[in-house]
Structures are given as structure tokens and as C-alpha cells.
N, C-alpha and C positions, 0 to 999 in steps of 0.2 A: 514173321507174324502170322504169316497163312497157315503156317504149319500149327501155332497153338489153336488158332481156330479152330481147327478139322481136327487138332486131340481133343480138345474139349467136348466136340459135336461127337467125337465117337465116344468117347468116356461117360457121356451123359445117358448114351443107352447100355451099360453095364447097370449090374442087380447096386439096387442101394446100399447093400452089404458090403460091397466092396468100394463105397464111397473115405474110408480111411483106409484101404487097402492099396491096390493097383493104381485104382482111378488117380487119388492124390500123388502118387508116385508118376503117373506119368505125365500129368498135367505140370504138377515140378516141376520134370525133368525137359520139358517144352518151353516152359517160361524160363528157364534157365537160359537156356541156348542165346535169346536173342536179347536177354537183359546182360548177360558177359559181353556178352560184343558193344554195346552199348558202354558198358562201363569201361569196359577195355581201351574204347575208343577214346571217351574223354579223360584217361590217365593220363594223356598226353606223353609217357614216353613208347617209342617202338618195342622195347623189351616187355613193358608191362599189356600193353595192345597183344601180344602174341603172348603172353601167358594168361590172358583171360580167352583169349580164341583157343589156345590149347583147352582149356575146362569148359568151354562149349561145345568143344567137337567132344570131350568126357561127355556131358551131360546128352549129345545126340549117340554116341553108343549105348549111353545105359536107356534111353528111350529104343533105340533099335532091340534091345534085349526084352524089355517090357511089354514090345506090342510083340514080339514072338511068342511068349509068355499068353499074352492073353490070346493070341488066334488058338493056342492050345487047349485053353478051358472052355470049359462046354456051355458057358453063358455068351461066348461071342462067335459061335460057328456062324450063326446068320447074319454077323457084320462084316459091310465092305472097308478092306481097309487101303483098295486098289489107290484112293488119292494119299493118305496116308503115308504110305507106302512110299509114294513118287515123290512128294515136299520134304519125306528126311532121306530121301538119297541124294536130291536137289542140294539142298543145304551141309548137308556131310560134305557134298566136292564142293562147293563155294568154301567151304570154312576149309578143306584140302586146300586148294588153292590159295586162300589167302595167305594161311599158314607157308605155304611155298614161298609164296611172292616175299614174307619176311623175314625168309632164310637167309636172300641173297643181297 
């Protein structure tokens, strides 16, 4: 949840232009992450739990690729995305791991 937080707050100072663009995309692709785990969790079976963690750890790759994307455009050189950064690599080994732990 911390993580949509801090994409929202960084999405909100991109150009209003790219309010159907990026921004929407990445904001997506965050509220994805923890609403799968969520539903994955109340599926109630283990199979179905670990194929909605699998599409969360998707939706934290396609967010890793999105904020690469925007550190590249020239509307976001002067944004920090030092905590960004730290909460989906956080969260990428939490969903690693959990995804592990439902292998065995």
C-alpha cells in the first residue's frame, strides 16, 4: 500500500498531459500489485493464491519498466524516485518469496 502511495505522490507531479498517459499506467500498475494479493488471498485455494501473486509480481515488473521510462523523459529529471525505488524492490522479494514458499 506504501508503494501506491509514493506512485501516486510521484505521478502527481508529472505534466497534466500525461495524466492518460504514463501517469494512468503506472498508478494501474501499483494498485494492481496489492489488490491481486488481496483477491488471490481470499480465493481460498493455494493454486489460485499463487497465480494471482504470479500477476502481481507481472504488474510490479511492468511498474519497474514504467518508472525507467519516465526517469528517461525530460518532464521527470528533477524527481526523487530514491523511496520509489526502494518500496518495488521491497515488494518484488516479498512477492519472490512468497511465490517460493508456494512452490514447496
Amino acid at each position: 500500500m506504501a508503494l501506491v502511495v509514493e506512485i501516486y505522490a510521484l505521478t502527481d507531479k508529472f505534466p497534466k498531459a500525461e495524466i492518460y498517459g504514463l501517469t494512468s499506467q503506472m498508478r494501474r500498475a501499483a494498485v494492481f500489485i496489492p489488490s491481486n494479493i488481496a483477491e488471490g488471498r481470499r480465493r481460498g485455494s493455494r493454486k489460485d493464491y499463487r497465480q494471482f501473486l504470479l500477476i502481481a509480481y507481472g504488474s510490479g515488473a511492468e511498474l519497474e519498466t514504467q518508472i525507467e521510462i519516465a526517469k528517461k523523459l525530460f518532464f521527470s529529471k528533477n524527481l526523487n524516485y530514491i523511496k520509489v525505488d526502494a518500496l518495488l524492490l521491497e515488494v518484488m522479494r516479498i512477492l519472490n518469496k512468497m511465490l517460493s514458499n508456494l512452490k514447496t
